[in-house]
C-alpha positions as CSV (number, residue, x, y, z in Angstrom):
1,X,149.9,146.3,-217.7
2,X,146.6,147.5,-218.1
3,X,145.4,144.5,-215.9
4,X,147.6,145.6,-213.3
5,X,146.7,148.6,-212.9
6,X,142.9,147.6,-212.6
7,X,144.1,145.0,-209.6
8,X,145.9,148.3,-208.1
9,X,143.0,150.6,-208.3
10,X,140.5,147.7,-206.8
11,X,143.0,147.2,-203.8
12,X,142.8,151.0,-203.3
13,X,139.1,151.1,-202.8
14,X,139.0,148.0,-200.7
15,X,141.1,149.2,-198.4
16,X,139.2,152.3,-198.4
17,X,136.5,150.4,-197.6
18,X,138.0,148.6,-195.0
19,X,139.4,151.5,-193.5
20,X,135.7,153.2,-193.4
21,X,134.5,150.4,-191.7
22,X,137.2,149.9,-188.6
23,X,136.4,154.1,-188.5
24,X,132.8,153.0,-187.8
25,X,132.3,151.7,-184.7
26,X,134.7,154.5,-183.3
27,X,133.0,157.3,-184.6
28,X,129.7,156.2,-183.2
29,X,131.5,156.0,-179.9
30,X,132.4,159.2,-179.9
31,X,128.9,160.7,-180.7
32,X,127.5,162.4,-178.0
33,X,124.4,161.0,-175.9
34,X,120.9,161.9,-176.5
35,X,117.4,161.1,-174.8
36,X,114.2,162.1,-175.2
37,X,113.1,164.8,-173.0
38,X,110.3,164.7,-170.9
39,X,107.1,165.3,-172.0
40,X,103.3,165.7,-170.6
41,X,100.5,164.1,-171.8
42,X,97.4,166.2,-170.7
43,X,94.2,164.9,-169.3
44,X,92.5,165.6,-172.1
45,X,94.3,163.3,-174.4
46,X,92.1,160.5,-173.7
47,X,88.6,161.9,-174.4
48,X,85.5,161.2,-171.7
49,X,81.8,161.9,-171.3
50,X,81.4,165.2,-170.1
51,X,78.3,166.2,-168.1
52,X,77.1,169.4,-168.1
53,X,74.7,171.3,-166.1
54,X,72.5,174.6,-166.6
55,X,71.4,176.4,-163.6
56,X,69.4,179.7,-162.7
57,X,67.1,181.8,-165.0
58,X,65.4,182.1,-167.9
59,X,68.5,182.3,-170.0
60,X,70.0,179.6,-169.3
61,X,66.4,178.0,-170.0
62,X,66.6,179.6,-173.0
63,X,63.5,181.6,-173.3
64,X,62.8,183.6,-176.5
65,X,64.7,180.9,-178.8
66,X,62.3,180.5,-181.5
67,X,64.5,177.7,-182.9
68,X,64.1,175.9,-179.7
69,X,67.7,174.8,-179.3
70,X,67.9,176.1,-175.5
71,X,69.5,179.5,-176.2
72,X,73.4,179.8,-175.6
73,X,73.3,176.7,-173.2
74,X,71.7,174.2,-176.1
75,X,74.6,176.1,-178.7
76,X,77.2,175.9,-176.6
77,X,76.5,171.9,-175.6
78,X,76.6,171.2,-179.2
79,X,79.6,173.5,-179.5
80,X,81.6,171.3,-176.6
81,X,81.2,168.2,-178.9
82,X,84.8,169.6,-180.8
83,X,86.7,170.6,-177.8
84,X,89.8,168.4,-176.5
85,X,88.7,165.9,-173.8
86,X,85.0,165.5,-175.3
87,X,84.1,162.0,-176.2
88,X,80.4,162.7,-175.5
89,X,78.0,165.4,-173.9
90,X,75.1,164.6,-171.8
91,X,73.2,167.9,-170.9
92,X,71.1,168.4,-167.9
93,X,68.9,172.0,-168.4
94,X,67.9,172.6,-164.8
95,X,67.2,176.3,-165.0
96,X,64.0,177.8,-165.3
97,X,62.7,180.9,-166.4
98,X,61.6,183.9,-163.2
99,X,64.0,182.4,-161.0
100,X,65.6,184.6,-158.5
101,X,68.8,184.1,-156.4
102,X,67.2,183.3,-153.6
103,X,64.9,180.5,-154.9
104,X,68.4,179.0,-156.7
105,X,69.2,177.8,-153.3
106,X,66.1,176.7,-152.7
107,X,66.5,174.6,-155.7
108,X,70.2,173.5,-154.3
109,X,68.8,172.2,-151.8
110,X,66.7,169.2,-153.4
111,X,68.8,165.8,-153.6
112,X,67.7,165.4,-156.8
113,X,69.4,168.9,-157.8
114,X,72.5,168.1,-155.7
115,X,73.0,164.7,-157.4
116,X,73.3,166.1,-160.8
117,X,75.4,169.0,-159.3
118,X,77.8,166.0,-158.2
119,X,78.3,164.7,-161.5
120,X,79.1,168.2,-163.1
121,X,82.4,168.7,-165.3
122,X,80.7,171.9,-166.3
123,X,78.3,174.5,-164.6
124,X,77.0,177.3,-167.1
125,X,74.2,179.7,-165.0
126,X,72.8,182.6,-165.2
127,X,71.2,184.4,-162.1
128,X,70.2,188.1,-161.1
129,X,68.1,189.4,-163.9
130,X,64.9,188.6,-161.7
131,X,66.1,190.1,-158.3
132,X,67.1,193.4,-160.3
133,X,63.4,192.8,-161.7
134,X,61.7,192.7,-158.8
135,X,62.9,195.9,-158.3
136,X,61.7,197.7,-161.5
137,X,58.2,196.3,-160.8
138,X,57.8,197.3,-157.1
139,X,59.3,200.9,-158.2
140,X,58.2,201.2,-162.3
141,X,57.1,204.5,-162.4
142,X,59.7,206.1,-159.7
143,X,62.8,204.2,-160.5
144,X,65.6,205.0,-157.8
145,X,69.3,204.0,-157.2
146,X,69.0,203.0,-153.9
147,X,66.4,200.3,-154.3
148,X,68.8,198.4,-156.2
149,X,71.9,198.5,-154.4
150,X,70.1,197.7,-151.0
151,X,68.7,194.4,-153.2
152,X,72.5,194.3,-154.5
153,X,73.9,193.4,-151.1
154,X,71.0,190.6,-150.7
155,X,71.9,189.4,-154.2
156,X,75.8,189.2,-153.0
157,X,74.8,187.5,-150.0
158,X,73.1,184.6,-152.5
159,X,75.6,184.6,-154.7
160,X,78.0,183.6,-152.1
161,X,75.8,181.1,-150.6
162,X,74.8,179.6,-154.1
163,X,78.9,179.3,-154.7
164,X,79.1,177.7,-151.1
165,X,76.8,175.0,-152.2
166,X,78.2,174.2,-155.4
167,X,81.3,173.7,-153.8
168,X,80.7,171.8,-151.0
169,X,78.8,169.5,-153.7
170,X,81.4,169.7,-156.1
171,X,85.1,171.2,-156.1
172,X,86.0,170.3,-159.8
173,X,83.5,171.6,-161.7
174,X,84.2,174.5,-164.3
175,X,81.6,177.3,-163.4
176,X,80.8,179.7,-166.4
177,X,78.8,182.3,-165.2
178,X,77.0,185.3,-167.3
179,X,76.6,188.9,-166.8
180,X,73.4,190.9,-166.9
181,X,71.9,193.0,-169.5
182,X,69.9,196.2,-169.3
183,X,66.6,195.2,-171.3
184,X,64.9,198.9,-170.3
185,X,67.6,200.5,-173.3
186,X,65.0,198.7,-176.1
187,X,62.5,201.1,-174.6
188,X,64.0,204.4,-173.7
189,X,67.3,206.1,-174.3
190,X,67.6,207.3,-170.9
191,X,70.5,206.0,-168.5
192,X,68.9,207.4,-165.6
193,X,71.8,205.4,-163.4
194,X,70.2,202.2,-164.8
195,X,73.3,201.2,-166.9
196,X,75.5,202.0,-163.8
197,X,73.5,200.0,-161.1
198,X,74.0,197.0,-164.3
199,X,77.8,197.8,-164.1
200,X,77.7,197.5,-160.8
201,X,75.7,194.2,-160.1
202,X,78.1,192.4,-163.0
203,X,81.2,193.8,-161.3
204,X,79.9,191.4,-158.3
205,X,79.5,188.4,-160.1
206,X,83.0,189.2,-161.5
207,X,84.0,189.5,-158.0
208,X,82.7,186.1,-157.1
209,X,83.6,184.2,-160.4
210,X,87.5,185.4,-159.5
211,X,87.4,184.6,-155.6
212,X,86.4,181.0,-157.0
213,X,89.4,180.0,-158.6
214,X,87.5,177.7,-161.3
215,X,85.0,180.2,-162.4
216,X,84.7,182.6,-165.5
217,X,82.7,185.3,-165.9
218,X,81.2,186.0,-169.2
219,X,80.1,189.8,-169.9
220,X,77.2,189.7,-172.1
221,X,75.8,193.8,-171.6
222,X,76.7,195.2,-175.1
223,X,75.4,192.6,-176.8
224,X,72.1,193.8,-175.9
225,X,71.9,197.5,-176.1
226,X,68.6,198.6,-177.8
227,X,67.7,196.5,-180.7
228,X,69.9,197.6,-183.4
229,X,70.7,194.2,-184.3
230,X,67.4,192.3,-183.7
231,X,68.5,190.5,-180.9
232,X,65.9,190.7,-179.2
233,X,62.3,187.9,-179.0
234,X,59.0,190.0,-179.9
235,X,58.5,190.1,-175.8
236,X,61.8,192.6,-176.3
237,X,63.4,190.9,-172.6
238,X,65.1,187.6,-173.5
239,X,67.3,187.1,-176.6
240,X,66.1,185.7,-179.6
241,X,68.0,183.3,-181.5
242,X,70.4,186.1,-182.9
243,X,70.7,186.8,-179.3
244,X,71.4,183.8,-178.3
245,X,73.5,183.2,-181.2
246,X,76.2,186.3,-180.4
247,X,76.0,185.0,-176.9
248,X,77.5,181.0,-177.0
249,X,79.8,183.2,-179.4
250,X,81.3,185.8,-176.5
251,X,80.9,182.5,-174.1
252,X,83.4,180.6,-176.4
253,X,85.8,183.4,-176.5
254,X,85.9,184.1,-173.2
255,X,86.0,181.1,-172.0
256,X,89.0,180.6,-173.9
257,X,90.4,183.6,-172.3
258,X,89.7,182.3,-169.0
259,X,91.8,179.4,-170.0
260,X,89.4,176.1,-169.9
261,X,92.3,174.0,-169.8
262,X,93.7,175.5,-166.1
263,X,90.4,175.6,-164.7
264,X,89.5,171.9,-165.8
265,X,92.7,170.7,-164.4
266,X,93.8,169.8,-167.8
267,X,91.0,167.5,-168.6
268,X,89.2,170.0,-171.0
269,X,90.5,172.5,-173.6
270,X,89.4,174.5,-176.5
Protein backbone atom coordinates (compact mmCIF):
# COMPACT_ATOMS: atom_id res chain seq x y z
CA UNK A 1 0.00 0.00 0.00
CA UNK A 2 2.65 2.21 1.07
CA UNK A 3 4.40 1.47 -2.31
CA UNK A 4 1.45 2.64 -4.04
CA UNK A 5 1.00 5.52 -2.79
CA UNK A 6 4.74 6.56 -3.40
CA UNK A 7 4.02 5.47 -7.36
CA UNK A 8 0.80 7.88 -7.01
CA UNK A 9 2.57 10.81 -5.49
CA UNK A 10 5.59 10.47 -8.26
CA UNK A 11 2.96 10.35 -11.17
CA UNK A 12 1.55 13.58 -9.57
CA UNK A 13 4.75 15.54 -9.82
CA UNK A 14 5.64 14.28 -13.27
CA UNK A 15 2.78 15.32 -14.68
CA UNK A 16 3.25 18.46 -12.95
CA UNK A 17 6.31 18.69 -14.57
CA UNK A 18 5.08 17.84 -17.75
CA UNK A 19 2.39 20.16 -17.55
CA UNK A 20 4.96 23.19 -16.66
CA UNK A 21 6.83 22.37 -19.58
CA UNK A 22 4.00 22.29 -22.51
CA UNK A 23 3.00 25.84 -20.36
CA UNK A 24 6.54 27.03 -21.46
CA UNK A 25 6.84 27.69 -24.72
CA UNK A 26 3.27 29.45 -24.56
CA UNK A 27 4.01 31.67 -21.95
CA UNK A 28 7.11 33.04 -23.60
CA UNK A 29 4.89 33.67 -26.55
CA UNK A 30 2.78 35.61 -24.91
CA UNK A 31 5.57 37.98 -23.29
CA UNK A 32 5.57 41.16 -24.67
CA UNK A 33 8.45 42.43 -27.18
CA UNK A 34 11.41 44.42 -26.04
CA UNK A 35 14.40 46.17 -27.88
CA UNK A 36 16.97 48.13 -26.88
CA UNK A 37 16.45 51.71 -27.33
CA UNK A 38 18.63 53.95 -29.05
CA UNK A 39 21.50 55.25 -27.70
CA UNK A 40 24.40 57.90 -28.58
CA UNK A 41 27.79 57.32 -28.31
CA UNK A 42 29.52 60.80 -28.06
CA UNK A 43 32.70 61.91 -29.85
CA UNK A 44 34.45 61.82 -27.09
CA UNK A 45 34.26 58.26 -26.33
CA UNK A 46 37.15 57.44 -28.34
CA UNK A 47 39.87 59.68 -26.86
CA UNK A 48 42.32 61.84 -29.53
CA UNK A 49 45.33 64.15 -29.39
CA UNK A 50 44.18 67.49 -28.66
CA UNK A 51 46.10 70.53 -29.76
CA UNK A 52 45.91 73.46 -27.99
CA UNK A 53 46.96 76.99 -28.70
CA UNK A 54 47.72 80.19 -26.48
CA UNK A 55 47.46 83.44 -28.05
CA UNK A 56 47.74 87.30 -27.08
CA UNK A 57 49.45 88.78 -23.85
CA UNK A 58 51.43 88.37 -21.19
CA UNK A 59 49.04 86.21 -19.43
CA UNK A 60 48.57 83.79 -21.47
CA UNK A 61 52.60 83.84 -21.60
CA UNK A 62 52.40 83.49 -18.20
CA UNK A 63 54.50 86.18 -16.83
CA UNK A 64 54.94 86.52 -13.05
CA UNK A 65 54.84 82.51 -12.53
CA UNK A 66 57.72 82.01 -10.33
CA UNK A 67 57.09 78.15 -10.72
CA UNK A 68 57.45 78.56 -14.38
CA UNK A 69 54.59 76.35 -15.41
CA UNK A 70 53.13 79.10 -17.98
CA UNK A 71 50.51 80.57 -15.60
CA UNK A 72 46.81 79.45 -16.10
CA UNK A 73 47.61 78.23 -19.73
CA UNK A 74 50.55 75.64 -18.56
CA UNK A 75 47.82 74.52 -15.41
CA UNK A 76 45.10 74.22 -17.41
CA UNK A 77 47.03 72.05 -20.34
CA UNK A 78 48.05 69.71 -17.61
CA UNK A 79 44.47 69.97 -16.24
CA UNK A 80 43.00 68.87 -19.98
CA UNK A 81 45.00 65.57 -19.55
CA UNK A 82 41.64 64.17 -17.33
CA UNK A 83 38.95 65.49 -19.42
CA UNK A 84 36.70 63.11 -21.78
CA UNK A 85 38.17 62.95 -25.35
CA UNK A 86 41.87 63.58 -24.22
CA UNK A 87 44.32 60.88 -25.23
CA UNK A 88 47.15 63.40 -25.32
CA UNK A 89 47.93 67.25 -25.25
CA UNK A 90 50.34 68.96 -27.33
CA UNK A 91 50.64 72.76 -26.29
CA UNK A 92 51.72 75.47 -28.52
CA UNK A 93 52.36 78.89 -26.24
CA UNK A 94 52.29 81.55 -28.92
CA UNK A 95 51.54 84.56 -26.78
CA UNK A 96 53.83 87.01 -25.68
CA UNK A 97 54.08 89.34 -23.04
CA UNK A 98 53.14 93.67 -24.17
CA UNK A 99 51.18 92.57 -26.89
CA UNK A 100 48.38 94.65 -27.96
CA UNK A 101 45.26 93.88 -30.08
CA UNK A 102 46.43 95.32 -32.87
CA UNK A 103 49.78 93.58 -33.11
CA UNK A 104 47.68 90.05 -32.52
CA UNK A 105 46.68 90.46 -35.98
CA UNK A 106 49.78 91.27 -37.03
CA UNK A 107 50.87 88.06 -35.59
CA UNK A 108 47.71 86.23 -37.46
CA UNK A 109 48.93 87.06 -40.21
CA UNK A 110 52.34 84.97 -40.36
CA UNK A 111 51.76 81.38 -42.05
CA UNK A 112 53.57 80.00 -39.46
CA UNK A 113 50.90 81.48 -36.85
CA UNK A 114 48.04 80.48 -39.16
CA UNK A 115 49.19 76.84 -39.45
CA UNK A 116 49.14 76.20 -35.90
CA UNK A 117 45.77 78.13 -35.67
CA UNK A 118 44.60 75.33 -38.27
CA UNK A 119 45.31 72.57 -36.17
CA UNK A 120 43.59 74.01 -32.98
CA UNK A 121 40.93 71.96 -30.96
CA UNK A 122 41.34 74.65 -28.38
CA UNK A 123 42.20 78.44 -28.37
CA UNK A 124 42.74 79.94 -24.80
CA UNK A 125 43.87 84.02 -25.26
CA UNK A 126 44.05 86.78 -23.47
CA UNK A 127 44.14 90.30 -25.19
CA UNK A 128 43.41 94.03 -24.03
CA UNK A 129 45.34 94.68 -20.91
CA UNK A 130 48.01 96.51 -23.10
CA UNK A 131 45.68 98.70 -25.29
CA UNK A 132 43.94 99.81 -21.81
CA UNK A 133 47.75 100.31 -20.88
CA UNK A 134 48.79 102.39 -23.35
CA UNK A 135 46.32 104.56 -22.09
CA UNK A 136 47.34 104.86 -18.48
CA UNK A 137 50.86 105.70 -19.60
CA UNK A 138 50.07 108.39 -22.28
CA UNK A 139 47.54 109.97 -19.53
CA UNK A 140 49.29 108.75 -15.84
CA UNK A 141 48.99 111.66 -13.91
CA UNK A 142 45.44 113.04 -15.53
CA UNK A 143 43.66 109.83 -15.87
CA UNK A 144 40.20 110.52 -17.90
CA UNK A 145 37.13 108.37 -19.06
CA UNK A 146 37.14 109.29 -22.36
CA UNK A 147 40.65 108.25 -23.39
CA UNK A 148 39.63 104.86 -22.74
CA UNK A 149 36.40 104.39 -24.30
CA UNK A 150 37.63 106.25 -27.60
CA UNK A 151 40.62 103.32 -27.39
CA UNK A 152 37.50 100.88 -26.45
CA UNK A 153 35.95 101.23 -29.86
CA UNK A 154 39.52 100.61 -31.65
CA UNK A 155 39.91 97.64 -29.26
CA UNK A 156 36.21 96.31 -30.47
CA UNK A 157 37.16 96.90 -33.96
CA UNK A 158 40.34 94.28 -33.26
CA UNK A 159 38.61 92.10 -31.45
CA UNK A 160 36.29 91.52 -34.31
CA UNK A 161 38.91 91.37 -36.80
CA UNK A 162 41.10 88.92 -34.63
CA UNK A 163 37.69 86.65 -34.29
CA UNK A 164 37.35 86.98 -38.27
CA UNK A 165 40.75 85.51 -38.68
CA UNK A 166 40.44 82.71 -36.43
CA UNK A 167 37.52 81.79 -38.08
CA UNK A 168 38.27 81.91 -41.42
CA UNK A 169 41.45 79.69 -40.28
CA UNK A 170 39.45 77.55 -38.23
CA UNK A 171 35.60 77.04 -37.52
CA UNK A 172 35.88 74.24 -34.91
CA UNK A 173 38.04 75.41 -32.55
CA UNK A 174 36.84 76.01 -28.81
CA UNK A 175 37.81 79.73 -28.08
CA UNK A 176 38.28 80.54 -24.22
CA UNK A 177 38.84 83.87 -23.82
CA UNK A 178 39.70 85.94 -20.39
CA UNK A 179 38.55 89.13 -18.95
CA UNK A 180 40.65 91.94 -17.70
CA UNK A 181 41.73 93.02 -14.34
CA UNK A 182 42.24 96.36 -12.81
CA UNK A 183 46.03 96.13 -11.48
CA UNK A 184 45.83 100.17 -10.41
CA UNK A 185 43.47 98.72 -7.08
CA UNK A 186 46.99 97.20 -5.57
CA UNK A 187 48.05 100.85 -5.46
CA UNK A 188 45.23 103.05 -4.60
CA UNK A 189 41.77 102.66 -3.25
CA UNK A 190 40.22 105.06 -5.53
CA UNK A 191 37.68 104.00 -8.38
CA UNK A 192 37.99 107.07 -10.06
CA UNK A 193 35.72 105.37 -13.09
CA UNK A 194 38.69 102.96 -13.47
CA UNK A 195 36.68 99.83 -12.28
CA UNK A 196 33.79 100.94 -14.61
CA UNK A 197 35.79 101.62 -17.95
CA UNK A 198 37.21 97.57 -16.80
CA UNK A 199 33.43 96.63 -16.57
CA UNK A 200 32.95 98.03 -19.59
CA UNK A 201 35.90 96.78 -21.82
CA UNK A 202 35.04 92.90 -20.37
CA UNK A 203 31.37 93.45 -21.21
CA UNK A 204 32.83 93.57 -24.97
CA UNK A 205 34.74 90.69 -25.01
CA UNK A 206 31.62 89.03 -23.50
CA UNK A 207 29.78 90.52 -26.34
CA UNK A 208 32.18 88.93 -28.88
CA UNK A 209 32.80 85.50 -27.07
CA UNK A 210 28.57 85.13 -27.29
CA UNK A 211 28.18 86.39 -31.05
CA UNK A 212 30.72 83.52 -31.72
CA UNK A 213 28.84 80.63 -30.91
CA UNK A 214 31.95 78.42 -29.83
CA UNK A 215 33.47 80.94 -27.46
CA UNK A 216 33.50 81.38 -23.60
CA UNK A 217 34.26 84.05 -21.74
CA UNK A 218 36.08 83.72 -18.53
CA UNK A 219 35.65 86.74 -15.90
CA UNK A 220 38.74 86.89 -13.96
CA UNK A 221 38.37 90.87 -12.26
CA UNK A 222 37.70 89.79 -8.60
CA UNK A 223 40.22 87.59 -8.44
CA UNK A 224 42.56 90.50 -8.50
CA UNK A 225 41.31 93.24 -6.38
CA UNK A 226 44.19 94.66 -4.27
CA UNK A 227 46.43 92.06 -2.88
CA UNK A 228 44.61 90.66 -0.06
CA UNK A 229 45.43 87.36 -1.10
CA UNK A 230 48.96 87.62 -2.48
CA UNK A 231 48.10 87.07 -5.83
CA UNK A 232 50.01 89.22 -7.17
CA UNK A 233 54.30 88.80 -8.68
CA UNK A 234 56.64 91.46 -6.72
CA UNK A 235 56.18 93.69 -10.13
CA UNK A 236 52.33 93.94 -8.50
CA UNK A 237 50.83 93.67 -12.51
CA UNK A 238 50.73 90.00 -13.57
CA UNK A 239 49.63 87.15 -11.26
CA UNK A 240 51.84 85.20 -9.42
CA UNK A 241 51.48 81.55 -9.09
CA UNK A 242 48.52 81.95 -6.57
CA UNK A 243 47.29 84.13 -9.16
CA UNK A 244 47.60 82.01 -11.62
CA UNK A 245 46.55 79.21 -9.59
CA UNK A 246 42.71 80.79 -8.70
CA UNK A 247 42.69 81.48 -12.34
CA UNK A 248 42.98 77.83 -14.36
CA UNK A 249 40.54 77.32 -11.25
CA UNK A 250 37.57 80.02 -12.40
CA UNK A 251 38.63 78.86 -16.20
CA UNK A 252 37.66 75.14 -15.27
CA UNK A 253 34.45 76.24 -13.81
CA UNK A 254 33.39 78.28 -16.30
CA UNK A 255 34.21 76.50 -18.85
CA UNK A 256 32.07 73.92 -17.54
CA UNK A 257 29.34 76.34 -17.41
CA UNK A 258 29.83 77.28 -20.90
CA UNK A 259 29.28 73.60 -21.61
CA UNK A 260 32.71 72.22 -23.38
CA UNK A 261 30.83 69.44 -24.61
CA UNK A 262 28.31 71.72 -27.02
CA UNK A 263 30.94 73.89 -28.06
CA UNK A 264 33.38 70.96 -29.07
CA UNK A 265 30.71 69.35 -31.01
CA UNK A 266 30.77 66.53 -28.61
CA UNK A 267 34.32 65.62 -29.04
CA UNK A 268 35.52 67.21 -25.60
CA UNK A 269 33.93 67.26 -22.14
CA UNK A 270 34.68 67.91 -18.59
Amino acid sequence: MRRVLVLVVFSMLLASCQSDKVAGPASFANREKTSFTQFHVPNYFVPELINVVGLGDSLTEGVGDEYKRSGYFGRMTTAMGAWKGVKEIEAENLAKKGRRSDQLIKQLEDEEIQSEVKKADVIYMTIGGNDIMKVVKANLFNLKAKPFYIELGKFENHLDEIFKIIRGLNGDAVIVIGGLYNPLSIVTDEAYEFETIIEDWNEAIEIQAVMDGKACFIPVSDLFVGNENLVYHTDFFHPNAKGYESMSNRYVEKIDECSLSELSDGKLDL
